[in-house]
C-alpha positions, 0 to 999 in steps of 0.5 A: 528695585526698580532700577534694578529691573531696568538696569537688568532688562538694558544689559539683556538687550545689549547681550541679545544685540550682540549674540544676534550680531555675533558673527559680524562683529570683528572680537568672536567671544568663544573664538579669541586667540588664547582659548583652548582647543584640543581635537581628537578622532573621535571628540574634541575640547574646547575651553574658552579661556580667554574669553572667560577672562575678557567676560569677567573684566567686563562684568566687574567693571559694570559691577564695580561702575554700578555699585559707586554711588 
């Protein structure tokens, strides 16, 4: 359980570093190529598929990297 806890308070370290650095880092997550946006008049759309995919891979290779023991 312990482990747990740590492992979990690091990956929301590294998750807040990169929201608070966002905007100077050189992959924009929600803005990759690829993703879907639709504008309107009045509204827009806007689906980040590619960046879901990308988000995705990433978790299940830290899962995937945790769970090997």
């Amino acid at each position: 359980m312990g482990r747990m806890l740590i492992g979990l308070g690091a990956v929301l370290i590294v998750v807040g570093l990169l929201v608070m650095l966002g905007e100077r880092l050189p992959i924009r997550l929600g803005r990759l190529p690829g993703d879907i946006v639709i504008r309107g008049k009045n509204n827009s759309f806007y689906f980040p598929v590619v960046t879901c995919f990308l988000v995705s891979a990433v978790l299940s290779l830290l899962m995937w990297l945790l769970n090997r023991r």
